[in-house]
N, C-alpha and C positions, 0 to 999 in steps of 0.2 A: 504494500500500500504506500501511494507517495507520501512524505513528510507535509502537512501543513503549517503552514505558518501565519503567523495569528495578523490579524489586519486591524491596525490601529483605527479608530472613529475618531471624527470629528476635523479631518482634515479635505478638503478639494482635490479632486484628482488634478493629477496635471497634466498641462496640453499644451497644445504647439505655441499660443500663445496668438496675440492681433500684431500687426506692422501697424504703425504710425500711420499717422494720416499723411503724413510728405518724406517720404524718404529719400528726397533727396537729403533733407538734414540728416538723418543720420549717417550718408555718407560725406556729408561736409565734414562730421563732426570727427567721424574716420578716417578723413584722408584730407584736413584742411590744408596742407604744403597744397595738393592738385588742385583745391579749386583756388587759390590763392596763385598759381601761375597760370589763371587761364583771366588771370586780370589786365588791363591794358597798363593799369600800372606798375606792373614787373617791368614791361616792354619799357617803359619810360624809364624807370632807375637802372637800366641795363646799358640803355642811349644816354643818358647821362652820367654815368660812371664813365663809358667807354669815351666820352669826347673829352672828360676829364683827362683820363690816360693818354689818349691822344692829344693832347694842347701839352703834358709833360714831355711826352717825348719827341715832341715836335722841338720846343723847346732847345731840349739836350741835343737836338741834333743841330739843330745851327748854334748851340754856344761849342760842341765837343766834334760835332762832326766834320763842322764848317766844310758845308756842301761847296761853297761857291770856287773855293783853291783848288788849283789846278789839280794838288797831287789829294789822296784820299786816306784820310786814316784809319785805324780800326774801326770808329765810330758810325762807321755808313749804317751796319743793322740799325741804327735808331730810328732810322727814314722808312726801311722796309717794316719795321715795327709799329710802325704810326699811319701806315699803310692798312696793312691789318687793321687794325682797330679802328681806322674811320670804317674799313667795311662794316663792322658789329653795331656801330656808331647809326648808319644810317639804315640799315636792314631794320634793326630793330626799332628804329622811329618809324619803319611804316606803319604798324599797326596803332601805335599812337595816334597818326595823323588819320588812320580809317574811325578808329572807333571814339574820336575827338567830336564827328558830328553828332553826337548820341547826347551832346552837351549844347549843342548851337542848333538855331534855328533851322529851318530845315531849307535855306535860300542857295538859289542857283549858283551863287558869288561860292557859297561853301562848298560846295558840291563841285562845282568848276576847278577850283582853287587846289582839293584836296587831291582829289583826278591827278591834275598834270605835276602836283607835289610828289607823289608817290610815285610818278614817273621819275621824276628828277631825282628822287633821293634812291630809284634801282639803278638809274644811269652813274651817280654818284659811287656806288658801289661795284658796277661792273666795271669803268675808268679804272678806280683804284687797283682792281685784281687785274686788270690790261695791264699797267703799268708794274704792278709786282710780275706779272710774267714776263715782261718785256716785248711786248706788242705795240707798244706804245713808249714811244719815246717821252721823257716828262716836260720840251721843251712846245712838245704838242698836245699829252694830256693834260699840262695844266691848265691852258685857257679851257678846254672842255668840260674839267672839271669845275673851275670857279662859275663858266656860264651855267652849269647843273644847280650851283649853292643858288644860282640867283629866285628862281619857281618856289625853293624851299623857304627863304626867306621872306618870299610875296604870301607866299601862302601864311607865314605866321600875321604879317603886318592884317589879312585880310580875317584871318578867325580870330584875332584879336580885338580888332576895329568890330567887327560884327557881335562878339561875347561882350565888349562894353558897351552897345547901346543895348542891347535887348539886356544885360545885366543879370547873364546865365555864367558869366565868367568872373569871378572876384576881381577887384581893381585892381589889385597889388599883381594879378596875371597879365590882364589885358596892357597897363601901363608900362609893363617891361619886355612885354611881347611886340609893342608899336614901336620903344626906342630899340629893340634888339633888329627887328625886320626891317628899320631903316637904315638899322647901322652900319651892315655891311656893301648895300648898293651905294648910296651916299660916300661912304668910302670907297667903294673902287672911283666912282665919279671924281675925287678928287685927286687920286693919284690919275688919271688922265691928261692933266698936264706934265707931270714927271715920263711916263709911257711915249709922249709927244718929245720929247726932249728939252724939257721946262722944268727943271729942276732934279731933284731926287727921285725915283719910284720910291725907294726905300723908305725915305723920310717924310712921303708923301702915304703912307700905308698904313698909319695906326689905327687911324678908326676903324677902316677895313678888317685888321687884324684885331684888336677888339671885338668887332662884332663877332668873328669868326670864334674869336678864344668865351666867348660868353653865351654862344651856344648851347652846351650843354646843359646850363642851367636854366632852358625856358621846360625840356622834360621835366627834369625832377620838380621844378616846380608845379607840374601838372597833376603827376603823381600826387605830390602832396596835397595840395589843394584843389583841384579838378575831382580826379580820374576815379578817387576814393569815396565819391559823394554819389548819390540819389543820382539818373540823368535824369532831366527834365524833358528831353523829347525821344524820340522812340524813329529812327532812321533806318532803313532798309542798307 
């Protein structure tokens, strides 16, 4: 005869149990690294660390590398190195600049802007890897590349000016997004007479360079203040 075994009272059987009403939370809540990289603001502290890196070792290569003398030092990887990393730089501000309308108005100016942005900052990236492989000479890729910077910077001046009147964009964004996206056309404009043979290019380029080294910092500011918040329009 089998053994029985005595069965306590007063307890609920058990069973499989109900799912939540949303499970997605429970997988946020299991796996929040994933849904925390599928945010547009990873993509922005990524573009902004990397242009960081990149403006350092830009840096170090014309005070160490001094590209411009004839003969070449150890120092040249610096340039190849800052190469790389404008690619990281502007790859990974496309998705910034797509999922940015989700914040603006939903106008044809954004929409337009963002468009030929995204183009400029693939073309910005393909240039770069030309010239690391040697397809491109840098006496030809550079005007290519600076005319690429120019879309990206129109594009900020234009979702900036747009986020401050409709007042979807915090001021402390839009007001350094207007002098950043001026900053660097306004400066080539001025070294135009140095180019012409009127003076210096060199000494004629800081704003230029300016705008270019203070790039980095319109990302992470998005991040911060943007990209982290509610959107207020809903964009295809």
């Amino acid at each position: 005869m089998p053994e029985k075994f005595p069965v306590a009272t007063g307890h609920h059987p058990v069973t499989a149990g109900s799912l939540p009403a949303d499970p997605d939370a429970v997988l946020a809540e299991i796996n929040p690294l994933q849904q925390r990289t599928s945010r547009p603001g990873l993509w922005a502290v990524i573009s902004g660390i990397a242009g960081f890196v990149a403006n350092v070792l830009l840096v170090l290569f014309f005070l160490l590398g001094r590209p411009f003398e004839p003969v070449q030092n150890s120092f040249g990887w610096l340039g190849t190195a800052n190469d790389w990393v404008i690619v990281v730089q502007f790859l990974t501000l496309i998705p910034v600049a797509v999922a940015l309308r989700r914040w603006l108005p939903p106008t044809r100016s954004v929409r337009v802007a963002t468009v030929i942005a995204v183009g400029a900052m693939l073309a910005v990236a393909m240039l770069q890897l030309a010239l690391i492989a040697g397809v491109l000479d840098f006496e030809v890729q550079v005007y290519a590349v600076v005319a690429a910077f120019l879309p990206v910077y129109a594009w900020v001046i234009i979702v900036s000016s747009v986020g401050h009147r409709s007042g979807t964009l915090p001021r402390s964004v839009t007001r350094f997004g207007l002098l950043l996206g001026a900053s660097f056309p306004l400066g080539l404009l001025i070294m135009t007479p140095g180019l012409l043979g009127w003076g210096s290019p060199a000494q004629l380029a800081w704003l230029a360079a300016l705008g270019w080294l203070a790039l980095p910092v319109w990302p992470l500011m998005l991040a911060r203040l943007v990209l982290n918040r509610p959107s207020p329009y809903s964009t295809s």
